[in-house]
mmCIF file of the N, C-alpha and C atoms, coordinates in Angstrom:
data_MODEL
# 
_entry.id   MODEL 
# 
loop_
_atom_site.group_PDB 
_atom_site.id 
_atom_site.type_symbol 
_atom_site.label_atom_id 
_atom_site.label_alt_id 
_atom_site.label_comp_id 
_atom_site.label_asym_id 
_atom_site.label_entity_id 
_atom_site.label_seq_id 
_atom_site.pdbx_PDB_ins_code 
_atom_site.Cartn_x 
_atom_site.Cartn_y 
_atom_site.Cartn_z 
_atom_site.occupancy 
_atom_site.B_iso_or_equiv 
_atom_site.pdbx_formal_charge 
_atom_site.auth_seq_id 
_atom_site.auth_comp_id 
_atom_site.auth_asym_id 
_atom_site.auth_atom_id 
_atom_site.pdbx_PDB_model_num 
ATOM 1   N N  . UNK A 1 1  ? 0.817   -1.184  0.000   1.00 0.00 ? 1  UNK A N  1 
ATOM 2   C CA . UNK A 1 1  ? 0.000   0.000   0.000   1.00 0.00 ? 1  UNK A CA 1 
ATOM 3   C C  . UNK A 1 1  ? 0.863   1.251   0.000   1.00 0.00 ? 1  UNK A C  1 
ATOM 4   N N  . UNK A 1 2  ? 1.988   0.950   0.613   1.00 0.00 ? 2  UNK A N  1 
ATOM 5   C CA . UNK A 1 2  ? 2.831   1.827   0.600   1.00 0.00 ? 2  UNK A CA 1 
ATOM 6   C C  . UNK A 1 2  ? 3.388   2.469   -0.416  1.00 0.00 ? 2  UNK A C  1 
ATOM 7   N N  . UNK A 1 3  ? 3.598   1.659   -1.428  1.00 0.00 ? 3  UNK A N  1 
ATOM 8   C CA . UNK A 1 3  ? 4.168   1.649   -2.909  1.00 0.00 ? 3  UNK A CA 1 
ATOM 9   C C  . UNK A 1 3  ? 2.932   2.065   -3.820  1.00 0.00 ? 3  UNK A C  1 
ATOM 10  N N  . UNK A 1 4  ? 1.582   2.187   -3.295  1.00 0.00 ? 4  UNK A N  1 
ATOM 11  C CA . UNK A 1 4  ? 0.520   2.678   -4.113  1.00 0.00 ? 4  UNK A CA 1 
ATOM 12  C C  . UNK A 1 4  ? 0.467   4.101   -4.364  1.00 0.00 ? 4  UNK A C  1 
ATOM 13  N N  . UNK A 1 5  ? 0.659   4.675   -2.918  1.00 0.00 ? 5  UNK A N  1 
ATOM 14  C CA . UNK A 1 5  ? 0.377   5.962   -2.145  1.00 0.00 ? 5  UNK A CA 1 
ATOM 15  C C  . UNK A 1 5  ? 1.675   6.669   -3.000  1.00 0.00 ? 5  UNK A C  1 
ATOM 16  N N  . UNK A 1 6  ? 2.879   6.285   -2.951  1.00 0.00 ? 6  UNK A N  1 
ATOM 17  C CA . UNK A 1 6  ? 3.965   6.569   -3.692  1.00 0.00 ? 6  UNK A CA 1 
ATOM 18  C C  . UNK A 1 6  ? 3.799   6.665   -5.274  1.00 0.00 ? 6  UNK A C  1 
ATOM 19  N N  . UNK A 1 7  ? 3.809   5.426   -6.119  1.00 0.00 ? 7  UNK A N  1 
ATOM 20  C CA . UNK A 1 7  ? 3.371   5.428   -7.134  1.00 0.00 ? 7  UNK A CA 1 
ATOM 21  C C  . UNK A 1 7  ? 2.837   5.944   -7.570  1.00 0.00 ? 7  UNK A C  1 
ATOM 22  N N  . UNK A 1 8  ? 1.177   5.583   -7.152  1.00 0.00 ? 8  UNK A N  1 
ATOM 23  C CA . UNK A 1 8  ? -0.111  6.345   -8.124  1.00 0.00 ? 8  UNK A CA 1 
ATOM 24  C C  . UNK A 1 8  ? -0.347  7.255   -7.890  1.00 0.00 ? 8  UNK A C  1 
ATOM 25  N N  . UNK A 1 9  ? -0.975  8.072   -8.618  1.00 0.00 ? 9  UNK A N  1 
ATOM 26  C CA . UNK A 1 9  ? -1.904  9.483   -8.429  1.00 0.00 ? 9  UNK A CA 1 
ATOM 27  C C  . UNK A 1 9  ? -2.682  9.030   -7.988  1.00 0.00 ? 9  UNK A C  1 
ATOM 28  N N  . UNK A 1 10 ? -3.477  10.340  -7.404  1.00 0.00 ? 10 UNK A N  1 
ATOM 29  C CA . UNK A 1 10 ? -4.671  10.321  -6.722  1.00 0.00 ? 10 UNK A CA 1 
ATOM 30  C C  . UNK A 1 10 ? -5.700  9.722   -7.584  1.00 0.00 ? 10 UNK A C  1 
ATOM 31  N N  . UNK A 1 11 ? -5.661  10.285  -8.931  1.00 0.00 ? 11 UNK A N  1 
ATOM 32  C CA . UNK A 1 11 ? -6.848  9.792   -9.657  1.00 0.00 ? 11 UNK A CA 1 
ATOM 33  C C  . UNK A 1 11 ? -6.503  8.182   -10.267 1.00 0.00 ? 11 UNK A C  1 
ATOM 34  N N  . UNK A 1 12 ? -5.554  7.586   -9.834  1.00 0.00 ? 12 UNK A N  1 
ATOM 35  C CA . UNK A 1 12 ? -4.823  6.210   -10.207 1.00 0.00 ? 12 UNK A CA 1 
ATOM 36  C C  . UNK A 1 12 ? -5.947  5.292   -8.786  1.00 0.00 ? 12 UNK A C  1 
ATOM 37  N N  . UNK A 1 13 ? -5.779  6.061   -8.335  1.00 0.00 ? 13 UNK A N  1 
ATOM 38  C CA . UNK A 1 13 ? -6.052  5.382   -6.586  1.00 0.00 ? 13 UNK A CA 1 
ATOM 39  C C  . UNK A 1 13 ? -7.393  5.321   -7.044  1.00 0.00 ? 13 UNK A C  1 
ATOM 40  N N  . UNK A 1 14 ? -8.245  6.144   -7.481  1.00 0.00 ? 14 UNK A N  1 
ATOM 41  C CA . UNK A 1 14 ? -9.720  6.366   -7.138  1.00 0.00 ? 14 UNK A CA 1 
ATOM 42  C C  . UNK A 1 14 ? -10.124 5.482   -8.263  1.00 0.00 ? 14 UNK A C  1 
ATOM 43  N N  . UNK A 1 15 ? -9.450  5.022   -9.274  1.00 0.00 ? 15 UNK A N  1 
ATOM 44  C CA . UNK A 1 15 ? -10.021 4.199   -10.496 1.00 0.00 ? 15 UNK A CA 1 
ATOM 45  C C  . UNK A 1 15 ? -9.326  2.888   -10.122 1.00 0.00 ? 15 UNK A C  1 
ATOM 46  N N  . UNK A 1 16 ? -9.021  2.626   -9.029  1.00 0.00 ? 16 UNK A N  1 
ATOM 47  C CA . UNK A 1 16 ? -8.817  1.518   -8.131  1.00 0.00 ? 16 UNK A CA 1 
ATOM 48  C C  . UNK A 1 16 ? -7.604  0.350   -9.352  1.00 0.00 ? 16 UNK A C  1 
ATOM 49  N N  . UNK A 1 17 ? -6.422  1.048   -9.725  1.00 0.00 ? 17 UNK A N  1 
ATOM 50  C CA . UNK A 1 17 ? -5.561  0.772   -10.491 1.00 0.00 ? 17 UNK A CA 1 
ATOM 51  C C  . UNK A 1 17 ? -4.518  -0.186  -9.252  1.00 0.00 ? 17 UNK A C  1 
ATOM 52  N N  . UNK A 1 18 ? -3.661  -1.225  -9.910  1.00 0.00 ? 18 UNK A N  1 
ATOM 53  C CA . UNK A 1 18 ? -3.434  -2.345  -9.429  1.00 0.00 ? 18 UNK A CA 1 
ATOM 54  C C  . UNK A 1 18 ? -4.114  -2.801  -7.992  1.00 0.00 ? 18 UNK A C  1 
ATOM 55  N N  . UNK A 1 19 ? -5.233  -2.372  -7.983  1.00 0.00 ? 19 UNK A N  1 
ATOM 56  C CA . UNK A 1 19 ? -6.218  -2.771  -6.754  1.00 0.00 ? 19 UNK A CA 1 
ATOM 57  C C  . UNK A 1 19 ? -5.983  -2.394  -5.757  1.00 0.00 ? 19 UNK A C  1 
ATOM 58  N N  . UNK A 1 20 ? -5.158  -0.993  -5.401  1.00 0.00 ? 20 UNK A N  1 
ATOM 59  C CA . UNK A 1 20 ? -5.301  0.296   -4.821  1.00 0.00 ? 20 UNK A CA 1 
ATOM 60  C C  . UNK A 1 20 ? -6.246  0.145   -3.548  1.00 0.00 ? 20 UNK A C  1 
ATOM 61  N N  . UNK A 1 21 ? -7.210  0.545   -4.176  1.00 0.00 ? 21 UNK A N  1 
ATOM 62  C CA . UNK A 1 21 ? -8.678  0.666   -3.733  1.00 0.00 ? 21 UNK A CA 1 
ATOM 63  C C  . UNK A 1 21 ? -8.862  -0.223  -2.680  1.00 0.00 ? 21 UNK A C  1 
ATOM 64  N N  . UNK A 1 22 ? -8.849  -1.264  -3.192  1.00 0.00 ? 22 UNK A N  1 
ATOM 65  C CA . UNK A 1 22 ? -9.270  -2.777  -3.058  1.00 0.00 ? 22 UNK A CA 1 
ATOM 66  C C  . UNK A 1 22 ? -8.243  -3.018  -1.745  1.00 0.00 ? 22 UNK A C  1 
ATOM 67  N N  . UNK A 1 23 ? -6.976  -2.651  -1.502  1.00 0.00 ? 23 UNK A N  1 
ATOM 68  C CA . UNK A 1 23 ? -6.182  -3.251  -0.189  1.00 0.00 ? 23 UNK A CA 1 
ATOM 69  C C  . UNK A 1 23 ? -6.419  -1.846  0.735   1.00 0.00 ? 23 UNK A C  1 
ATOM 70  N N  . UNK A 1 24 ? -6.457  -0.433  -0.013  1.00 0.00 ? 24 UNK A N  1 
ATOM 71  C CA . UNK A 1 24 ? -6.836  0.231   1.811   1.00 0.00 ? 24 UNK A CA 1 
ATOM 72  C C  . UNK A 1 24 ? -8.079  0.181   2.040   1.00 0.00 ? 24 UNK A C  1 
ATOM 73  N N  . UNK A 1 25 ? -9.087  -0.202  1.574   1.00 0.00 ? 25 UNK A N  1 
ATOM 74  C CA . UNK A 1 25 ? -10.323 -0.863  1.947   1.00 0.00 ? 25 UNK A CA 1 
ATOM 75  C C  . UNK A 1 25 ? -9.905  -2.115  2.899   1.00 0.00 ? 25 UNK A C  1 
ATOM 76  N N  . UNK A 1 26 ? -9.357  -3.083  2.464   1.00 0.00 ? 26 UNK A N  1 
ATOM 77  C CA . UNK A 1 26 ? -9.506  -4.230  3.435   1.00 0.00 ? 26 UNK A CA 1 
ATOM 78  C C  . UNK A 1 26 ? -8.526  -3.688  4.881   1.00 0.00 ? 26 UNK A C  1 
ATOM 79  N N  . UNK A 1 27 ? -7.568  -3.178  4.511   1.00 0.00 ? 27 UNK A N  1 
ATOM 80  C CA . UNK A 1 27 ? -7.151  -2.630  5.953   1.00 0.00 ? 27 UNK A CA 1 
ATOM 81  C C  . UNK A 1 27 ? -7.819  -1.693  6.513   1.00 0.00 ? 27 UNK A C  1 
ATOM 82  N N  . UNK A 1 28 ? -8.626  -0.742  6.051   1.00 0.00 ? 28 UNK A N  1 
ATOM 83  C CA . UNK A 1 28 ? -9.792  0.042   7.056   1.00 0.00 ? 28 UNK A CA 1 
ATOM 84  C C  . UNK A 1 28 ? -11.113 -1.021  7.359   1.00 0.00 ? 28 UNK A C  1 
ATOM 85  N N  . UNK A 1 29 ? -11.011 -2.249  6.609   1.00 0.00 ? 29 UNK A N  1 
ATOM 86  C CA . UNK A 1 29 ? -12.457 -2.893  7.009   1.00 0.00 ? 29 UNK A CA 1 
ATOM 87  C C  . UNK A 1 29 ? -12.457 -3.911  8.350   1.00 0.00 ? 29 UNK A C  1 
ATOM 88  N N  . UNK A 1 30 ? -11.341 -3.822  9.098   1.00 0.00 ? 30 UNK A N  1 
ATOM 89  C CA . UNK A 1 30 ? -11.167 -4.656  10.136  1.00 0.00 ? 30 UNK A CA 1 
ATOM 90  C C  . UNK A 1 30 ? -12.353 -3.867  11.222  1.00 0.00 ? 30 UNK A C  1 
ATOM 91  N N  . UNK A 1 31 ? -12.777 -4.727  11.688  1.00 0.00 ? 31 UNK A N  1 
ATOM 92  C CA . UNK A 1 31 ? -13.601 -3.933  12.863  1.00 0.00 ? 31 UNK A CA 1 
ATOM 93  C C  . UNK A 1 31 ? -13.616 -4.988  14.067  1.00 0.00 ? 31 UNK A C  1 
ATOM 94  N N  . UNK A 1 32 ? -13.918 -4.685  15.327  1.00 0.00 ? 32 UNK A N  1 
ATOM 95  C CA . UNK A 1 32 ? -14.050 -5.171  16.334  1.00 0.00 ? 32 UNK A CA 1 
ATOM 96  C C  . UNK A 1 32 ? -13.519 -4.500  17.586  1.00 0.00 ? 32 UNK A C  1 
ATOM 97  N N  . UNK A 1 33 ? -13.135 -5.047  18.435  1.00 0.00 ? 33 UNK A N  1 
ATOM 98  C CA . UNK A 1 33 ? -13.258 -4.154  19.855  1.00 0.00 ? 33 UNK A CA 1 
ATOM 99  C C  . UNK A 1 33 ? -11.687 -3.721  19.843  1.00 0.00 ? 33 UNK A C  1 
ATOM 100 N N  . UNK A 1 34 ? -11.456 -3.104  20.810  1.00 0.00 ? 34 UNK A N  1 
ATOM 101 C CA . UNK A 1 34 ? -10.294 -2.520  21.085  1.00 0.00 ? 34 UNK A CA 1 
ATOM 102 C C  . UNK A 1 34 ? -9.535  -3.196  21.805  1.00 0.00 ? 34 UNK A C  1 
ATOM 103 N N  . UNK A 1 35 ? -10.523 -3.576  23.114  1.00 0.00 ? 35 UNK A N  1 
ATOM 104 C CA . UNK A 1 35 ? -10.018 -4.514  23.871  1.00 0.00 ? 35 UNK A CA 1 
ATOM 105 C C  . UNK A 1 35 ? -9.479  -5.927  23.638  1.00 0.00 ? 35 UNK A C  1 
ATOM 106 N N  . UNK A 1 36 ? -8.395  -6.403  23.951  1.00 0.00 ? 36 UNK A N  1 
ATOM 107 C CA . UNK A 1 36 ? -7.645  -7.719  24.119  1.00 0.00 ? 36 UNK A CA 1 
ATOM 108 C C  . UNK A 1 36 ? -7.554  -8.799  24.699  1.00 0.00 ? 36 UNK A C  1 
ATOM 109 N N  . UNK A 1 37 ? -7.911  -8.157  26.172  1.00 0.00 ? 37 UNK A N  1 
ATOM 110 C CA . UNK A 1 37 ? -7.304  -9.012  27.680  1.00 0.00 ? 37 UNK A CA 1 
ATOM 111 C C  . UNK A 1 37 ? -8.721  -8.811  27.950  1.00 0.00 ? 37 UNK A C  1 
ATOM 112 N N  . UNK A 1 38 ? -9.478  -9.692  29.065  1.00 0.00 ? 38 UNK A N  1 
ATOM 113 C CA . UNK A 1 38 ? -10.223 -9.659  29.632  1.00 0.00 ? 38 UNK A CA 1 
ATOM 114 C C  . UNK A 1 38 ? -10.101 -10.430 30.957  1.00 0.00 ? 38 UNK A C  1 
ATOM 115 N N  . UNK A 1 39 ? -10.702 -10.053 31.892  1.00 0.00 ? 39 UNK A N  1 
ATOM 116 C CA . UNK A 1 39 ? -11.160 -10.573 32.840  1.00 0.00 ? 39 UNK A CA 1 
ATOM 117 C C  . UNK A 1 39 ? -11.796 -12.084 33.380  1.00 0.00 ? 39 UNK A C  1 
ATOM 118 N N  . UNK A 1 40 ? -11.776 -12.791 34.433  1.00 0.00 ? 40 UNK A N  1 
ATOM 119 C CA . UNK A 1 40 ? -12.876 -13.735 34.355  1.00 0.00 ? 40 UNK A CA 1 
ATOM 120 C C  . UNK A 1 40 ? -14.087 -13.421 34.440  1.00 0.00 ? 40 UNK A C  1 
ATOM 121 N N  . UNK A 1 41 ? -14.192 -12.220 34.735  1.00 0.00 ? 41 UNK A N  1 
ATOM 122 C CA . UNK A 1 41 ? -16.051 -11.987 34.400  1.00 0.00 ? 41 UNK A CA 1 
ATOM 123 C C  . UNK A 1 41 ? -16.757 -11.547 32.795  1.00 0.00 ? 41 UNK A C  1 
ATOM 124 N N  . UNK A 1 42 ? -15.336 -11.287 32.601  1.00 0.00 ? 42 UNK A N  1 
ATOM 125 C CA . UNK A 1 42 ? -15.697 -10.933 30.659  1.00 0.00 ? 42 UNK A CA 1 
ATOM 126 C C  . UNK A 1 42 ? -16.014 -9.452  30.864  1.00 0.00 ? 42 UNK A C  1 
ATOM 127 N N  . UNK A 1 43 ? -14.944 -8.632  31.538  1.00 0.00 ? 43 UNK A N  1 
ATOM 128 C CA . UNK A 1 43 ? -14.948 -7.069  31.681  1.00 0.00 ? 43 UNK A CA 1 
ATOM 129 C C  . UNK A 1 43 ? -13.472 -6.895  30.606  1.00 0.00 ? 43 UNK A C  1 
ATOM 130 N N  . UNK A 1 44 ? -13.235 -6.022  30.169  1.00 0.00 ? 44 UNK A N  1 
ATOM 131 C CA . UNK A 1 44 ? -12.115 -5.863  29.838  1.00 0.00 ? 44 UNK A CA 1 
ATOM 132 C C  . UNK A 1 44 ? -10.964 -5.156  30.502  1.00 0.00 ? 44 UNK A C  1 
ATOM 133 N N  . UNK A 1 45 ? -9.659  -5.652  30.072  1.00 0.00 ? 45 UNK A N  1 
ATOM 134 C CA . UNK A 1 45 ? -8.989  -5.110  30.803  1.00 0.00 ? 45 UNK A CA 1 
ATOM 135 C C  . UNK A 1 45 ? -8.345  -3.665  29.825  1.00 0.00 ? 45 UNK A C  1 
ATOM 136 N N  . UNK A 1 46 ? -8.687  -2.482  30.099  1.00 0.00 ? 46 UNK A N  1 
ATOM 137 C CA . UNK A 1 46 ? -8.752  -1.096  29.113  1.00 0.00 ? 46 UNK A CA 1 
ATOM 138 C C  . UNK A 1 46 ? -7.093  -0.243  29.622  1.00 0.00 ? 46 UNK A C  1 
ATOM 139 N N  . UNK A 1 47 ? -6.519  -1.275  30.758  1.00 0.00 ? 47 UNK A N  1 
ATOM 140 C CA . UNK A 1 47 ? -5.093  0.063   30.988  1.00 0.00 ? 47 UNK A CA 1 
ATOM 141 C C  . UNK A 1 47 ? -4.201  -0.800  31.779  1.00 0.00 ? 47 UNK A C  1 
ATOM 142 N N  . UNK A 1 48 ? -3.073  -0.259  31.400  1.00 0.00 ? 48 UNK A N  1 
ATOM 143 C CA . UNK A 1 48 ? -2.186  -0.905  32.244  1.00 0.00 ? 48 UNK A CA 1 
ATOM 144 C C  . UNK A 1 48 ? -2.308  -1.298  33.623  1.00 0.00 ? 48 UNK A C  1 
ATOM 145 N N  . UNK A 1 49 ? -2.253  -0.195  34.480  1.00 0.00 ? 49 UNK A N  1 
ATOM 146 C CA . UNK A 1 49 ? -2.438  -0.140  36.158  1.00 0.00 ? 49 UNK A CA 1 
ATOM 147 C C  . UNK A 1 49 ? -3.702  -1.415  36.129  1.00 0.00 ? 49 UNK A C  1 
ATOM 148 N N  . UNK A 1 50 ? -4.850  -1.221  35.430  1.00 0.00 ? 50 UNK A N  1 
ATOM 149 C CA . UNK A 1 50 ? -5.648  -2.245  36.037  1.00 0.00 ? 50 UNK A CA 1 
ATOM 150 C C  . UNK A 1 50 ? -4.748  -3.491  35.879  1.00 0.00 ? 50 UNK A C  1 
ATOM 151 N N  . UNK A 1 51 ? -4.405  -3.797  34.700  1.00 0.00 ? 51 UNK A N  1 
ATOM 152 C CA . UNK A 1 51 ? -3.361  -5.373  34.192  1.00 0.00 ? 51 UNK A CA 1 
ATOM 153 C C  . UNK A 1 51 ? -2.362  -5.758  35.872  1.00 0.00 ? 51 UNK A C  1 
ATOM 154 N N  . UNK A 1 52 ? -2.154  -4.524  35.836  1.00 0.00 ? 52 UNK A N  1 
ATOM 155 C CA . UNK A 1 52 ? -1.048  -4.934  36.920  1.00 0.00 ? 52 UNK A CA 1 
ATOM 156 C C  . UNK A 1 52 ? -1.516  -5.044  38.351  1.00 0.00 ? 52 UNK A C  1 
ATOM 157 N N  . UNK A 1 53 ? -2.523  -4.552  38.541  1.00 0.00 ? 53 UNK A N  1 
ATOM 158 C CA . UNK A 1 53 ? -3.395  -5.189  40.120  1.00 0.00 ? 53 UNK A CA 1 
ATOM 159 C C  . UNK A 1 53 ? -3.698  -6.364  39.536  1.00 0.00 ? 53 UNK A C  1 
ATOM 160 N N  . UNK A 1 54 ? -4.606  -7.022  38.741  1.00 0.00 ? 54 UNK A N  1 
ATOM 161 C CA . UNK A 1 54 ? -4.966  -7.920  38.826  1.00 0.00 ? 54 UNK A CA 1 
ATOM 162 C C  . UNK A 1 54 ? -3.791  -9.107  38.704  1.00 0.00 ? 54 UNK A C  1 
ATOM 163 N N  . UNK A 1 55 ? -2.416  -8.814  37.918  1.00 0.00 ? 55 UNK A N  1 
ATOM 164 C CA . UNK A 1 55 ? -1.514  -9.677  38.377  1.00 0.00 ? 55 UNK A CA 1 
ATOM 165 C C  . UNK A 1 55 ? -0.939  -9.873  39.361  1.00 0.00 ? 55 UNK A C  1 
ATOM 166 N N  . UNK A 1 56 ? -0.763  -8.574  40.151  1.00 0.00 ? 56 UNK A N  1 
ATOM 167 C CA . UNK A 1 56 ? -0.253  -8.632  41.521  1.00 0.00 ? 56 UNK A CA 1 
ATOM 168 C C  . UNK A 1 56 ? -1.463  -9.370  42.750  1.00 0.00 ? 56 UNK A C  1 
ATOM 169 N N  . UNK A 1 57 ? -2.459  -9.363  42.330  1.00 0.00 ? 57 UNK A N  1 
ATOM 170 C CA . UNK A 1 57 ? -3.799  -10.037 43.222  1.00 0.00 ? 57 UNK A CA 1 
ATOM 171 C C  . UNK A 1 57 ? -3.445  -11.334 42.781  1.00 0.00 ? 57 UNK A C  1 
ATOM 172 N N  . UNK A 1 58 ? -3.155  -12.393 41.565  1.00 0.00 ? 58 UNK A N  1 
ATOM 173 C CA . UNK A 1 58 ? -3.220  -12.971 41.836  1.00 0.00 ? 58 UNK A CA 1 
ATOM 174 C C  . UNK A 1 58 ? -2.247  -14.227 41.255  1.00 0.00 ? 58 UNK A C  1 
ATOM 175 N N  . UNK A 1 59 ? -2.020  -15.529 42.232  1.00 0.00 ? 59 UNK A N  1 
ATOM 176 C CA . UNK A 1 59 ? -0.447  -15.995 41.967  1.00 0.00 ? 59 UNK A CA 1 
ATOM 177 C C  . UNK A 1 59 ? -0.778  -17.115 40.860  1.00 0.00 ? 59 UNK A C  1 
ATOM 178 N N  . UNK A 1 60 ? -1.775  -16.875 40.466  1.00 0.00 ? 60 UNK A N  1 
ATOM 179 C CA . UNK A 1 60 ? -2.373  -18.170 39.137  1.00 0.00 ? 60 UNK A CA 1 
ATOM 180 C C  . UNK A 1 60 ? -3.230  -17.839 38.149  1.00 0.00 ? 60 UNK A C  1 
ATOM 181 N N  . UNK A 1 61 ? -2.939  -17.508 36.969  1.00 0.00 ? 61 UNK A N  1 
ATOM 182 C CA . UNK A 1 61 ? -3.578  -16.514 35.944  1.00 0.00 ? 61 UNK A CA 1 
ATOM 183 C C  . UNK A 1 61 ? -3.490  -17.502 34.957  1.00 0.00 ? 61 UNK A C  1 
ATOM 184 N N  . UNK A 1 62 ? -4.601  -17.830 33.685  1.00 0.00 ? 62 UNK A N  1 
ATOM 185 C CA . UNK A 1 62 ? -4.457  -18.450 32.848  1.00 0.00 ? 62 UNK A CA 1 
ATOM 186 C C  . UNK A 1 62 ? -4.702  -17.127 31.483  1.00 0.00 ? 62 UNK A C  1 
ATOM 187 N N  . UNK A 1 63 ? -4.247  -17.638 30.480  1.00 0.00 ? 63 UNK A N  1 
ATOM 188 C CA . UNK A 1 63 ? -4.502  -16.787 29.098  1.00 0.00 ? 63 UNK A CA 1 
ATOM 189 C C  . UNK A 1 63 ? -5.354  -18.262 27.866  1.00 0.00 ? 63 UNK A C  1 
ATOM 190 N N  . UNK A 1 64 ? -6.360  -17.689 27.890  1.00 0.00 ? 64 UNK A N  1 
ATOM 191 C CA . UNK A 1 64 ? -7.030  -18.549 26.532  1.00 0.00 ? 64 UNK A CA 1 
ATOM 192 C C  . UNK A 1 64 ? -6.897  -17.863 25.342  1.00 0.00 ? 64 UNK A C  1 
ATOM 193 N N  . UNK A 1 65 ? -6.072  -18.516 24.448  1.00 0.00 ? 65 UNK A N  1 
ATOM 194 C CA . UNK A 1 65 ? -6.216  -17.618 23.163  1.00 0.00 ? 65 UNK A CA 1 
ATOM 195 C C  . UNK A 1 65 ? -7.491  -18.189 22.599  1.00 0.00 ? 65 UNK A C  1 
ATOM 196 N N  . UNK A 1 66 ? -7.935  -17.413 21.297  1.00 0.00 ? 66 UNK A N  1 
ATOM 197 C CA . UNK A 1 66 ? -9.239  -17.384 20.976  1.00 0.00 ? 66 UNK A CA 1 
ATOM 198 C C  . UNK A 1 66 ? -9.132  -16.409 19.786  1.00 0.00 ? 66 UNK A C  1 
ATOM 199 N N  . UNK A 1 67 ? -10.186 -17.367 18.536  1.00 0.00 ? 67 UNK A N  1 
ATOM 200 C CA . UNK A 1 67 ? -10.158 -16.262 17.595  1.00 0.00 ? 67 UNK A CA 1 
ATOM 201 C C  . UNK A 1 67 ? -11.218 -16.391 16.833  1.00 0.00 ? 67 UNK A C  1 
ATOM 202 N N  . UNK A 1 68 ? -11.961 -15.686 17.317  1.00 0.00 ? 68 UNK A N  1 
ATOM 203 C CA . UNK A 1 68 ? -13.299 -14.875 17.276  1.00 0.00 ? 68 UNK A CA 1 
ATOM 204 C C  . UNK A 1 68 ? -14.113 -14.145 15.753  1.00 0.00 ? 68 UNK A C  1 
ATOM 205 N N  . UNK A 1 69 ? -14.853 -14.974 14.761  1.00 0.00 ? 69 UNK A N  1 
ATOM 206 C CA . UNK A 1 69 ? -14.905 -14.153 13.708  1.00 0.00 ? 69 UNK A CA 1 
ATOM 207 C C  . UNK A 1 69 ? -17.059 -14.072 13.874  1.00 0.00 ? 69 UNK A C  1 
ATOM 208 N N  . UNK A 1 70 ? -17.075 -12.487 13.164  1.00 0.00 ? 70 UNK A N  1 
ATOM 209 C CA . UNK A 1 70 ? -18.637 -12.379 13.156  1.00 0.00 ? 70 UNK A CA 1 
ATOM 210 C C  . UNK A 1 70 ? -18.930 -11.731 11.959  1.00 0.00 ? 70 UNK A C  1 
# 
C-alpha cells in the first residue's frame, strides 16, 4: 500500500488501479473491539495499572487464546 500511495496518483487510486482501492479498503475494514485481555467476568482489561493489580492479586492466571470471527 505503501508503494501505491507513492506510485499512483490520486486519480490512479480512485479508479482503483493495481487494486489500490481494493487493499486500503480491506485494511480500514477490520472492525471489532479494542479490547484484548479480559477478565474472568468478561470485563475488559482497558489500561495498564488495572493489568497490573490484577496480576499482583493474583499468583495463578491463565490466558485462553481465541479467535473470534462475526
Amino acid at each position: 500500500m505503501k508503494e501505491a500511495i507513492e506510485e499512483l496518483s490520486d486519480e490512479e487510486i480512485m479508479r482503483d488501479e493495481d487494486l489500490a482501492r481494493h487493499a486500503f479498503h480491506k485494511v480500514g475494514a477490520y472492525d471489532g473491539p479494542t479490547i484484548f485481555l479480559y477478565t474472568e467476568h468478561g470485563t475488559g482489561i482497558r489500561h495498564r495499572g488495572q493489568l497490573d493489580r490484577l496480576l499482583d492479586a493474583s499468583e495463578e492466571l491463565w490466558i485462553v487464546p481465541a479467535d473470534v470471527h462475526f
